[in-house]
N, C-alpha and C positions, 0 to 999 in steps of 0.2 A: 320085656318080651310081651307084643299081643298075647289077650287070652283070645281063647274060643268060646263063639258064642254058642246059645241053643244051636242054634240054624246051621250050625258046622263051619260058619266062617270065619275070618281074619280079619279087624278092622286094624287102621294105622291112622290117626292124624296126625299133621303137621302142624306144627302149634308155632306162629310169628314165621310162616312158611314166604315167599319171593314172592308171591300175590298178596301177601297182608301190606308187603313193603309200600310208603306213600309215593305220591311224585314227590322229583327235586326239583329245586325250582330257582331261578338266578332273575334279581332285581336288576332291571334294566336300565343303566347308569350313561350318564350324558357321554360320554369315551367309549360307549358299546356301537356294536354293530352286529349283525345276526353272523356274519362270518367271526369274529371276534368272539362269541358266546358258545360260536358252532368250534370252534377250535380248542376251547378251555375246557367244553365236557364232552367233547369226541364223540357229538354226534350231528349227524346231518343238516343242515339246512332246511332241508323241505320235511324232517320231521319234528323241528320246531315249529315251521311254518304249521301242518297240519296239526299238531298235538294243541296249538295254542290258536285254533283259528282265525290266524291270520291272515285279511283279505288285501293288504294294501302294505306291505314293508315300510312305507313312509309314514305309516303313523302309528307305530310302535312308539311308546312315550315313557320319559325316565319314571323310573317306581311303577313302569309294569315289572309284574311280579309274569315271567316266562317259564313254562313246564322242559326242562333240560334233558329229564331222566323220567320216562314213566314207571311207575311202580310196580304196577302188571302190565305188560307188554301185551297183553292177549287183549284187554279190555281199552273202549275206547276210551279219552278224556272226554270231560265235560262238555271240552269246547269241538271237537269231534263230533260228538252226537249232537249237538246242535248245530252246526255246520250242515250235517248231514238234512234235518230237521228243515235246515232252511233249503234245499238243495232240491230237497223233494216236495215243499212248497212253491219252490218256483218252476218244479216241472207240473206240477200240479194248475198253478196259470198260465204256463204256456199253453198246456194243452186246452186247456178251458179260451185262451183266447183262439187259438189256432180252430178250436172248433165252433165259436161265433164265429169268425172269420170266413169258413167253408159254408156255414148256413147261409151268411149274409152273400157270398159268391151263389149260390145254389139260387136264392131268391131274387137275386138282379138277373140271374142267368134264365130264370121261369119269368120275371119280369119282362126283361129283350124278346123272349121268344111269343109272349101274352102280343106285345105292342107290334110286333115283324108280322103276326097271323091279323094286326087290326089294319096293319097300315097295306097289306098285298091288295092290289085289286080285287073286288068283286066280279065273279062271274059268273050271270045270272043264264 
């Protein structure tokens, strides 16, 4: 039974609680296929794909080691939070190119109108 503390409350831990659990994990054998690994541990497809950041199905390679079963469901995998990492890297040059791109428009566009105001006839 919890005791009580000073403070008049109730603590409880959980000690080797469902969030301590690791991931599972299944080596990827030349006779696999992600619906074949998807079928053996009864879970999805597209949450091996993301658990194990997988960008390209075709180049999953024998004695990769695949997360099957995450250990805490709540938190991301490794390969998740760098996924993510890169994801927001490349929104990060998009917008960096997108926004040379508008300057460089902006600047030809003051450019065109400099040389349209040089080349109108004079009238004196």
């Amino acid at each position: 039974m919890p005791c009580p503390y000073s403070d008049g409350t109730l603590r409880h831990w959980e000690w080797g609680s469902e969030s301590n659990k690791p991931d599972k994990f299944h080596t990827y054998e030349s006779t696999d296929n992600l619906a074949k690994v998807s079928k053996k541990y009864k879970v999805a497809i597209p949450d091996i794909i993301k658990w194990n950041g997988i960008k390209d199905v075709k180049k999953i390679y024998i004695g990769q080691k695949l997360i099957v079963t995450k250990g805490n469901p709540d938190e991301p995998t490794a390969m998740e939070l760098q996924a993510e990492r890169t994801k927001a890297k490349m929104q990060v040059r998009e917008a960096a190119v997108q926004g040379k791109i508008e300057k460089a428009m902006k600047a030809a566009e003051v450019s065109e109108q400099s040389e349209a105001k040089r080349s109108e006839p004079q009238q004196n």
